[in-house]
C-alpha positions as CSV (number, residue, x, y, z in Angstrom):
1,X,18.5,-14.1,-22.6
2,X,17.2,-11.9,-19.6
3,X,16.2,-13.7,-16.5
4,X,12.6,-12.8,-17.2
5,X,12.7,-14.6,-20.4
6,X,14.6,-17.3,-18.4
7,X,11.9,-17.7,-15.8
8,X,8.7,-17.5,-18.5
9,X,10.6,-20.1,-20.4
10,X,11.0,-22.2,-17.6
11,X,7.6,-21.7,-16.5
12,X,5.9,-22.3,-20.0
13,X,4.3,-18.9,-19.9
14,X,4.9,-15.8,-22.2
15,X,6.7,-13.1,-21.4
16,X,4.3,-10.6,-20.9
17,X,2.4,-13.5,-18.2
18,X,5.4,-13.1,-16.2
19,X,5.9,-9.5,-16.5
20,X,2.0,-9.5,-15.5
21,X,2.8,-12.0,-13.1
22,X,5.8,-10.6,-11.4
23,X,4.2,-6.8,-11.7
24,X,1.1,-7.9,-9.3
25,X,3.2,-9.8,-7.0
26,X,5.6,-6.4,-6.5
27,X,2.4,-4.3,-6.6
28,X,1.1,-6.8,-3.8
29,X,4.2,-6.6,-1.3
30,X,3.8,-3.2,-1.5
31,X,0.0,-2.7,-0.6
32,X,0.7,-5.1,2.1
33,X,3.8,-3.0,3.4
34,X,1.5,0.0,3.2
35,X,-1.4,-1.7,4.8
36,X,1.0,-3.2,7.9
37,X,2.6,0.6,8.4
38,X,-0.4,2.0,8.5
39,X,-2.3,-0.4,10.7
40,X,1.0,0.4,13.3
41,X,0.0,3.9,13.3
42,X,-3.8,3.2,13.7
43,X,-3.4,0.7,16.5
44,X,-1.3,3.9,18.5
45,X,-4.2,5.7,18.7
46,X,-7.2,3.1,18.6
47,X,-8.6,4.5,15.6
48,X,-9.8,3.2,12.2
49,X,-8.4,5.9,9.6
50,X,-7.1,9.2,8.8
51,X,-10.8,11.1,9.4
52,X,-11.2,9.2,13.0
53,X,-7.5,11.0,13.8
54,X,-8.0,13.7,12.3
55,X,-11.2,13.9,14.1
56,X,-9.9,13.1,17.5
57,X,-6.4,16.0,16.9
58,X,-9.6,18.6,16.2
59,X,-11.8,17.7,19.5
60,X,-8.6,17.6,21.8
61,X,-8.8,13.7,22.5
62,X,-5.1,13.4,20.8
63,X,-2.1,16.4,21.1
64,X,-1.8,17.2,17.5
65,X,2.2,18.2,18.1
66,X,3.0,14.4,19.3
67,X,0.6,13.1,16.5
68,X,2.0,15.3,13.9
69,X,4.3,13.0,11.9
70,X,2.0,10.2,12.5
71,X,-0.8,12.2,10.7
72,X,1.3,13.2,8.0
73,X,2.6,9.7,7.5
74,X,-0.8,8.5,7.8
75,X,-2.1,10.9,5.0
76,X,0.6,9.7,2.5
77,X,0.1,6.2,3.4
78,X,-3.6,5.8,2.7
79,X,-3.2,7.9,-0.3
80,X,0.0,5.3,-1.7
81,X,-3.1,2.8,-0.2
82,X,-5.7,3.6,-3.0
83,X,-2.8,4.1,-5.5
84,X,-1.7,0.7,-5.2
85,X,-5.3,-0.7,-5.3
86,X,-5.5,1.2,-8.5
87,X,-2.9,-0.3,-10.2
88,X,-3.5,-3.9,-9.1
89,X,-7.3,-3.4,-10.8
90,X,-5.6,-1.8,-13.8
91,X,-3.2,-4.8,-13.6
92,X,-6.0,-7.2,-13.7
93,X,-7.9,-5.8,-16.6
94,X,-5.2,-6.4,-18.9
């Protein structure tokens, strides 16, 4: 028996509920790693999102060689962001 079937068994839930279940909790952790990443860069440079940066590199407020990796990361962060949010409504449909 695999621990999943363990743990729904133990629960008195079906399988697939704690697949569901244990899907959305991963899905979860992840948006909110994402979310607390992302809000580290933001705070740096008292912004809101990627365009306000963006934004501030273009009018000269913020060096875009220092910010560099931070926009990059910040890119791929708020794009893993709506990913995630994706999947948890997909999740939730089912």
């Amino acid at each position: 028996m695999t621990n999943l079937k363990i743990v729904a068994h133990r629960l008195g839930i079906s399988v697939e509920e704690a697949e569901r279940r244990a899907l959305y909790a991963l899905i979860r952790e992840e948006l909110r790693r994402v979310r607390a990443e992302k809000a580290v860069i933001l705070a740096r440079y008292g912004v809101r999102g990627f365009n306000e940066l963006w934004r501030k590199v273009e009018e000269g407020a913020i060096d875009d060689t220092i910010a560099h990796d931070d926009i990059v990361r910040l890119d791929y962060l708020e794009h893993r962001e709506k990913e995630l949010e994706k999947l948890l409504r997909e999740l939730e449909e089912r």
